[in-house]
C-alpha positions as CSV (number, residue, x, y, z in Angstrom):
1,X,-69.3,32.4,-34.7
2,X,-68.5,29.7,-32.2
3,X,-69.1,27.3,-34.4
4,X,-66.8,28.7,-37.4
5,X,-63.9,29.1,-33.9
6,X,-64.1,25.4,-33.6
7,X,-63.4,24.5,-37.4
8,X,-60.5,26.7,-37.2
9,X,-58.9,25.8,-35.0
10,X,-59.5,21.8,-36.1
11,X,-58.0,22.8,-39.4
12,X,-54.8,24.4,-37.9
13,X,-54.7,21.2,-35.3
14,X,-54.7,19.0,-38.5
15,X,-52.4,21.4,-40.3
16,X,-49.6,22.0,-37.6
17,X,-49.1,18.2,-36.5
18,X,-47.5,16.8,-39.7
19,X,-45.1,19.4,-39.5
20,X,-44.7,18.3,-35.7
21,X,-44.2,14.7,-36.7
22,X,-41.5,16.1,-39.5
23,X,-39.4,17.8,-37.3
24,X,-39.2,14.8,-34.9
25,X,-38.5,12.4,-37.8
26,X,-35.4,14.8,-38.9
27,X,-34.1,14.9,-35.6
28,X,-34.3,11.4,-35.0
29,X,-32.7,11.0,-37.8
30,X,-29.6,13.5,-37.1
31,X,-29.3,11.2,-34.3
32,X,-29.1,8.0,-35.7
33,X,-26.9,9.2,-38.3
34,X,-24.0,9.9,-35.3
35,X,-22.0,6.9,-34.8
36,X,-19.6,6.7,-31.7
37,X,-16.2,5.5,-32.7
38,X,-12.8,5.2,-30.8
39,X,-9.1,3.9,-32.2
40,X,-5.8,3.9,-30.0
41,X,-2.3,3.2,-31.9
42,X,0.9,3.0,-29.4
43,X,4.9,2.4,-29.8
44,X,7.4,1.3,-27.5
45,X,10.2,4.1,-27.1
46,X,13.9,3.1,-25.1
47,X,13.8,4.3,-21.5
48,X,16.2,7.2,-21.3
49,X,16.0,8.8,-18.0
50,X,16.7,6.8,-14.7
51,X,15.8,8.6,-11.6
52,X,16.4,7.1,-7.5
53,X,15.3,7.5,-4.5
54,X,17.3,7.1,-1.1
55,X,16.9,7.3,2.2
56,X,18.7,8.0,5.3
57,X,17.0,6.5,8.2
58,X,18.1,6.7,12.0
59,X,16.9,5.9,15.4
60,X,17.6,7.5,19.1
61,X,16.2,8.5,22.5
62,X,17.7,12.4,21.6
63,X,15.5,13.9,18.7
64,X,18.3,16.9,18.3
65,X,21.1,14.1,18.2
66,X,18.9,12.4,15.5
67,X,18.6,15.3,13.4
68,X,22.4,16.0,13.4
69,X,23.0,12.8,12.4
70,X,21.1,12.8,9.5
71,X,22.4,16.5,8.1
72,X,26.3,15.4,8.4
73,X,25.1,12.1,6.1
74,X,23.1,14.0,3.9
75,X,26.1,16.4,3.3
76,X,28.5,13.8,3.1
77,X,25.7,12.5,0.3
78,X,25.6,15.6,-1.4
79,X,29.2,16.3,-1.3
80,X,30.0,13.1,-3.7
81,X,27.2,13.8,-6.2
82,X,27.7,17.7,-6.6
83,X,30.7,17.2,-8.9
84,X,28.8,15.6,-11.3
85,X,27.2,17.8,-13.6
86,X,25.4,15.7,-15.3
87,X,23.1,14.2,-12.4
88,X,20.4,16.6,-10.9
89,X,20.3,16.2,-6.7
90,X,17.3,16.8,-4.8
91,X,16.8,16.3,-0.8
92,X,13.1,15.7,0.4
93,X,10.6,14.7,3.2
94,X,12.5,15.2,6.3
95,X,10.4,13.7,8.6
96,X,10.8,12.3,12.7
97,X,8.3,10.8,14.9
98,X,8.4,9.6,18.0
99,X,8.2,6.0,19.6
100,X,5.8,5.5,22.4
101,X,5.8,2.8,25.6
102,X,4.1,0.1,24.3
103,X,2.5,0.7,28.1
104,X,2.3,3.6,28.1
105,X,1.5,5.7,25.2
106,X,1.8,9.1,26.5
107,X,5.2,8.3,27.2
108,X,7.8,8.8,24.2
109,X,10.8,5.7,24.5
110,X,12.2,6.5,21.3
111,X,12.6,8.7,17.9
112,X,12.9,7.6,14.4
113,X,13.9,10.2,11.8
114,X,14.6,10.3,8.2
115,X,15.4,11.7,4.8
116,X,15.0,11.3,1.3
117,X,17.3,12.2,-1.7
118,X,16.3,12.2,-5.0
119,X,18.9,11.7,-8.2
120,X,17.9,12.2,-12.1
121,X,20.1,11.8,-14.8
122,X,20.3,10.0,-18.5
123,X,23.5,8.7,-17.4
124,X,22.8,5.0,-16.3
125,X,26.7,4.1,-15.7
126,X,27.4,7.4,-13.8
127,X,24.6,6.7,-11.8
128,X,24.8,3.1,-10.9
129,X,28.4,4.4,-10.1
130,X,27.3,7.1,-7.8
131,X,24.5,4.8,-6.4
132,X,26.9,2.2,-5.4
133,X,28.7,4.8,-3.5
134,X,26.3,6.3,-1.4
135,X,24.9,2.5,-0.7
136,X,28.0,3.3,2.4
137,X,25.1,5.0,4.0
138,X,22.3,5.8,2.4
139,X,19.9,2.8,1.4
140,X,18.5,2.8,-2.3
141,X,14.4,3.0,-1.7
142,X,12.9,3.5,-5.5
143,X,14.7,3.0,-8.8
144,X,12.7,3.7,-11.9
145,X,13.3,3.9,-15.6
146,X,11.5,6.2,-17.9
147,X,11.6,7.6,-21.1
148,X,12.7,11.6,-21.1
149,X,9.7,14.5,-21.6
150,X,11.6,15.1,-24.7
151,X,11.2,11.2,-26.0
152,X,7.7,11.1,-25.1
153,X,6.9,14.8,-26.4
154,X,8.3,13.4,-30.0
155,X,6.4,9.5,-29.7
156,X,3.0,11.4,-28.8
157,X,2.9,13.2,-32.5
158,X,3.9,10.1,-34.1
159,X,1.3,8.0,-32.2
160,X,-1.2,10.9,-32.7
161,X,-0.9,10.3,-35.9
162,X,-1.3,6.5,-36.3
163,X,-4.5,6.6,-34.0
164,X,-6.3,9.2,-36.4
165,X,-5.4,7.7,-39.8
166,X,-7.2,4.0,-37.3
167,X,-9.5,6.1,-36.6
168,X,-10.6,7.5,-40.3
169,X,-10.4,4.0,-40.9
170,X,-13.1,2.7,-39.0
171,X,-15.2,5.7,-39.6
172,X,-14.7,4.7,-43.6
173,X,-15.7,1.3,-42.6
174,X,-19.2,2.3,-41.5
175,X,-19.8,4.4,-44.0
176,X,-19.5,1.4,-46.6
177,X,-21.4,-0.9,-44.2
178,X,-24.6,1.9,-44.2
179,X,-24.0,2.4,-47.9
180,X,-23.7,6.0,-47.6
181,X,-21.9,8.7,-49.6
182,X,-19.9,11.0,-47.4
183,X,-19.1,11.2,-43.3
184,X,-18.0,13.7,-41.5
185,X,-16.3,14.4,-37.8
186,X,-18.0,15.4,-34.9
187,X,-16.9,15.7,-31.9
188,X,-13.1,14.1,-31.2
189,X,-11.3,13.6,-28.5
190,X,-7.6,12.9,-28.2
191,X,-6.2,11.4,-25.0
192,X,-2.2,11.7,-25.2
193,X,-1.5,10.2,-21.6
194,X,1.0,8.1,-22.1
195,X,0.2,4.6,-21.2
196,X,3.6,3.8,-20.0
197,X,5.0,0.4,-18.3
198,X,8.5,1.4,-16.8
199,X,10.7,-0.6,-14.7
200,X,10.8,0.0,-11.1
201,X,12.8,-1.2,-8.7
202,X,11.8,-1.2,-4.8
203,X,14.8,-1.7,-1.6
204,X,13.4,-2.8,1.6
205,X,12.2,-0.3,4.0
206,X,13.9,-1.4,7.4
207,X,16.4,0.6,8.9
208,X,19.4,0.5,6.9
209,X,22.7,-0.8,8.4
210,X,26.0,0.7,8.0
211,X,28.3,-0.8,5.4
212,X,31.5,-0.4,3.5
213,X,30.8,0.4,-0.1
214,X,33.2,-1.9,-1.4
215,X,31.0,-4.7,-0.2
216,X,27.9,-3.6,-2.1
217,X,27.2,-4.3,-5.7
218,X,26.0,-2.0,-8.4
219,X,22.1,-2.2,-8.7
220,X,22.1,-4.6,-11.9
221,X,19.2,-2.6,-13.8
222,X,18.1,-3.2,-17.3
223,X,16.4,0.0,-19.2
224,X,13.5,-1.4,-20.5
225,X,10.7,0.2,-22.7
226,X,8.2,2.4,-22.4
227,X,4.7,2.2,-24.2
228,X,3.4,5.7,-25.5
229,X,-0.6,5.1,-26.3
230,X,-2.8,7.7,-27.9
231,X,-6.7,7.2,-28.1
232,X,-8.8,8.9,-30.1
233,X,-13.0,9.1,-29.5
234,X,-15.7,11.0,-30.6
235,X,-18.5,10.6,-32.9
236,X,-18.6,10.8,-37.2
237,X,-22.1,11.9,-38.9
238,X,-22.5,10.0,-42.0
239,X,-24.2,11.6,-45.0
């Protein structure tokens, strides 16, 4: 009986491990038959949305003084852009700090304060105009071109587009390399972030000094383009 035990189980060791040896040649094969691919497509799209940044900086021994300061020229600000309808306002990051001895630095000599306010609007000329104006006081800290949510929203689906038919492309490409009949998709990806190269404009970052308006030019700008890029990855099983 032990004897006949030991046969056995030789004959099911010799039966079982060519179906072992089948199973790891189909799935080596599944796996070899999935080629990683990726094609990207973009389009350069007008800049249609300008949007600034500026800053009303002061500095003073009297940290309450400061802060007055600053809210009379931020209203003063805001009063001249309210009546425009067609340029959304926005004040930000009011910030002070204070300015120590340089021998003693437990001992505050000084404060510095600041604010920001931010403008949008598809108006370029209004907003050079309105720009200029505030340039009295305020000092222009970030200018930067861009193309609207709406104009990107519509590039993306076109560019979607292009990148897949690239994509099919190179997928059809390898199928007639490997000589084989069909291929399918596996697992895309689509990365819509728009790859996008706007101009941008940077003032200096000093204190500002007082001016009269008349005396400063418009920003000279140019709109520019933006690129809006698509990618598309993922593997293709070929048949």
């Amino acid at each position: 009986m032990r004897v006949s035990a030991c046969l056995v189980g030789a004959w099911l060791t010799l039966f079982v491990a060519p179906s072992a040896m089948a199973q790891e040649n189909m799935q080596l094969q599944e796996i070899n038959n999935h080629f990683h691919l990726s094609a990207s497509a973009s389009i350069e799209v007008p800049n249609d949305l300008m949007t600034a940044t500026l800053v009303y900086e002061a500095q003073g021994d009297d940290a309450a003084m400061l802060a007055n300061e600053i809210n009379e020229n931020m209203r003063w600000a805001l009063d001249i852009v309210k009546d425009e309808s067609d340029i959304v306002a926005e004040t930000r990051d009011y910030e002070t700090w204070p300015i120590y001895d340089k021998s003693d630095e437990q001992r505050i000599v000084n404060w510095n304060a600041m604010q920001t306010l931010a403008l949008e609007s598809a108006d370029f000329e209004l907003m050079t105009d309105v720009i200029q104006q505030l340039q009295e006081r305020l000092q222009v800290n970030r200018l930067k071109m861009s193309a609207s949510d709406e104009t990107r929203r519509a590039a993306v689906d076109d560019v979607m587009e292009l990148a897949l038919d690239a994509f099919k492309q190179r997928a059809e490409r390898v199928r007639e390399n490997l000589n084989a009949s069909a291929w399918r998709f596996g697992n895309i990806h689509i990365d819509t972030s728009a790859d996008q190269h706007q101009p941008e404009y940077y003032g200096a970052t000093n204190m500002m000094m007082s001016a009269a308006s008349a005396d400063i030019e418009a920003p000279a700008l140019e709109a520019g383009n933006s690129t809006i890029a698509v990618t598309v990855s993922g593997n293709i099983i070929v048949d």
